[in-house]
C-alpha positions in Angstrom: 140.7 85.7 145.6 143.3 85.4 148.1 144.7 88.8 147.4 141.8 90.0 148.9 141.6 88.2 151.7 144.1 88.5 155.2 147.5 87.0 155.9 146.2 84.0 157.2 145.3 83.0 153.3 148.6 83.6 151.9 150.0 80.6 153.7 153.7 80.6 151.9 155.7 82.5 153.6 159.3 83.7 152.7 162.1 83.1 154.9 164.0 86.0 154.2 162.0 88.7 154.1 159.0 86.9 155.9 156.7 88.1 153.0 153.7 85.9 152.5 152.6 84.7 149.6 149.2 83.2 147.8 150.6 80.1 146.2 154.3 78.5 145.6 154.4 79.4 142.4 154.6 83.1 143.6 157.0 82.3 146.2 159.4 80.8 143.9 159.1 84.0 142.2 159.2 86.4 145.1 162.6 84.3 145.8 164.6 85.3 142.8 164.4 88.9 144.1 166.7 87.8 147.3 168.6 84.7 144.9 168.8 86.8 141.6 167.9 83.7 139.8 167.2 84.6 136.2 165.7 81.3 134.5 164.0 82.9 131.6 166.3 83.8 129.0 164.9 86.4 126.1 164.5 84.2 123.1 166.8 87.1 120.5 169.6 88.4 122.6 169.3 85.6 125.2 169.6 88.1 128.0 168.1 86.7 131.3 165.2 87.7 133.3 163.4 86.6 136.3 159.6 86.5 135.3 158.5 85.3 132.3 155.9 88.5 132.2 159.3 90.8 132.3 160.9 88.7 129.1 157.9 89.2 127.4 157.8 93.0 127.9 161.2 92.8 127.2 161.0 91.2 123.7 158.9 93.8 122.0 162.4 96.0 121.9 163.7 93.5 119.0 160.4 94.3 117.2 158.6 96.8 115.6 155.4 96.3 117.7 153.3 99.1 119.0 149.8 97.7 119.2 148.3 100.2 121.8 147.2 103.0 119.6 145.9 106.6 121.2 142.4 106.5 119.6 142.5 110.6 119.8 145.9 111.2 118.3 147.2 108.1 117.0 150.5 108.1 119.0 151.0 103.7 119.5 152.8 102.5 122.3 153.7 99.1 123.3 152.7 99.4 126.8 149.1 99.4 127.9 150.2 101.5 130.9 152.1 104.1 129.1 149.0 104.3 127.0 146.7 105.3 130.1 149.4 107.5 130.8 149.6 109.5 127.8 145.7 109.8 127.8 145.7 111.0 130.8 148.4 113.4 130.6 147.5 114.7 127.0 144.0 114.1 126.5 141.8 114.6 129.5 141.3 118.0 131.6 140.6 116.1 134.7 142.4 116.6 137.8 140.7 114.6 140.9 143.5 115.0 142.7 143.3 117.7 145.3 146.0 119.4 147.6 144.2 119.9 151.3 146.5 122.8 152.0 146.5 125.3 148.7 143.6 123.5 146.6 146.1 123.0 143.5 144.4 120.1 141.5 146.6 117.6 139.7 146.1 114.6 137.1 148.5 112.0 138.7 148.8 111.0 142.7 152.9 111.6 141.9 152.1 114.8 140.6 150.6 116.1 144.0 152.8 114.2 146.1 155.4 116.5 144.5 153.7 119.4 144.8 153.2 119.1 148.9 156.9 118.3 149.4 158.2 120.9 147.2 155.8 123.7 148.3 154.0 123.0 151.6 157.2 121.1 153.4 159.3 123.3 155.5 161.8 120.7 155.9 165.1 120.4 154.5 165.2 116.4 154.8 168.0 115.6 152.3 171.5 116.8 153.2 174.3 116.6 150.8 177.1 114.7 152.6 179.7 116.5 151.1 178.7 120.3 151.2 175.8 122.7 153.1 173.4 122.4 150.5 170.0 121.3 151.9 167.4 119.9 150.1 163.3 119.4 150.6 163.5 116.4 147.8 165.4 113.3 147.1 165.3 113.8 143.8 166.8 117.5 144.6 169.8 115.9 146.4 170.2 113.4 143.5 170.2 116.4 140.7 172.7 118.0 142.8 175.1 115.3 144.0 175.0 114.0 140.0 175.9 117.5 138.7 177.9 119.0 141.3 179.9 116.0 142.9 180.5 113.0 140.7 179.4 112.1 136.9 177.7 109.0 137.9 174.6 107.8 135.5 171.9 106.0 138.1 169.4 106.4 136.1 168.8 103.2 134.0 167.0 101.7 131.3 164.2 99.0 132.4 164.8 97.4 129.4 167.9 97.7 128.2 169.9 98.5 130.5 171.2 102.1 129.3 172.6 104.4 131.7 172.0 108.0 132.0 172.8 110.7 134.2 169.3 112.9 134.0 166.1 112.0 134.0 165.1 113.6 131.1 167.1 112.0 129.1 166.4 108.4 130.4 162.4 109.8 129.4 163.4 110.4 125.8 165.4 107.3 125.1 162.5 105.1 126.7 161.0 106.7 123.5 163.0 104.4 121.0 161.1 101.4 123.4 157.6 102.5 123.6 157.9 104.1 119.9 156.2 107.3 121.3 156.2 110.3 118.6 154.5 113.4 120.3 155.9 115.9 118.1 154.4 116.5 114.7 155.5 118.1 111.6 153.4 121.4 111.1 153.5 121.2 107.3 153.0 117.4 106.6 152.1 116.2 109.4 154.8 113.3 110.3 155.2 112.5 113.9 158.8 112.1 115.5 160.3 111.4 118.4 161.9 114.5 119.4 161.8 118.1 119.0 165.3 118.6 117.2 164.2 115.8 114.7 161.3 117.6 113.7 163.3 121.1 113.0 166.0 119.2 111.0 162.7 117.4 108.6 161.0 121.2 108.1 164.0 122.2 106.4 162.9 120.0 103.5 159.7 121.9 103.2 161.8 125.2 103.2 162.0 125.2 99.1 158.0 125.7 98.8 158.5 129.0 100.8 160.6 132.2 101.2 162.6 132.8 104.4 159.8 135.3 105.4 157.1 133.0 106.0 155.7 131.4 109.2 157.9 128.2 108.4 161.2 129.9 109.0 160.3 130.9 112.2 159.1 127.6 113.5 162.6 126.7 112.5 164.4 128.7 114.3 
């Protein structure tokens, strides 16, 4: 209850950061974050973690577990939150979220954020440090200093640590984690994990038909 409550019931407070806290238990954990104090080790590869809660979510990679099954499609996941996610994304019409200035309705609060900056926001608020270019987005800037000025990867793997230099294709690797298959054989009816995987199975369907028919072009 004291997470609802004011600052004067979270009584242990940090002294780096002067965050306050509901019990020592989450102030020791709060602490790591400023220590990087790792205690719990993964019990397979023995890699380190901070929270007990981020070992266990850490663990399903060594194991073919997927137990949070899309009750409309059948794609499993083995996060709860990427779950909600993908109901929301591929299942539901609904889109509570309004912009105030064009009326645009969205499914996610990111989504709109988005939106606004890109299309209401007159201001250029990310400068590339090394050339003109202007930018209304962060993420704009990123994209741009990535592909035009150096061949860093930032963006990395939550759970294993992979690095990657788009976005994109950090999204389809986290698919070998959360064993997400959206796309789905046409003929059969198996479910893979990315497009080009799904063009290279047809082709052993192509000896039931001629290169005229609707498969072939599917293919290609």
């Amino acid at each position: 209850m004291r997470k609802h409550d004011s600052g004067e019931d979270r009584p242990f407070i940090c002294n780096v950061c002067g965050r306050r806290c509901t019990s020592a238990t989450s102030l020791a954990e709060h602490m790591r974050s400023h220590t990087g104090e790792r205690p719990y080790p993964c019990h397979i590869c023995g890699k380190a973690f901070a929270q007990t809660s981020t070992r266990y979510t850490h663990e399903k990679v060594h194991f073919d577990l997927a137990p949070h099954v899309c009750s409309q499609c059948g794609v499993s996941f083995k996060w709860a939150g990427l779950l909600r996610r993908h109901i929301i994304l591929k299942h539901t019409d609904e889109k509570p979220f309004t912009c105030s200035e064009c009326g645009k309705r969205f499914k996610l609060p990111a989504m709109l954020r988005g939106h606004v900056r890109q299309v209401h926001c007159d201001e250029y608020a990310y400068l590339c440090p090394d050339c003109p270019a202007q930018f209304k987005l962060q993420s704009g800037l990123k994209k741009h200093r990535r592909a035009v000025h150096d061949q860093s990867k930032p963006h990395q793997c939550s759970v294993c640590d992979r690095l990657f230099s788009q976005a994109a294709n950090l999204r389809t690797h986290m698919r070998t984690h959360t064993g997400e298959r959206p796309f789905q054989c046409p003929v059969c009816g198996l479910m893979f994990s990315h497009s080009g995987t799904v063009k290279s199975h047809m082709r052993c369907h192509m000896d039931k038909f001629t290169l005229s028919s609707p498969l072939s072009a599917v293919i290609e």
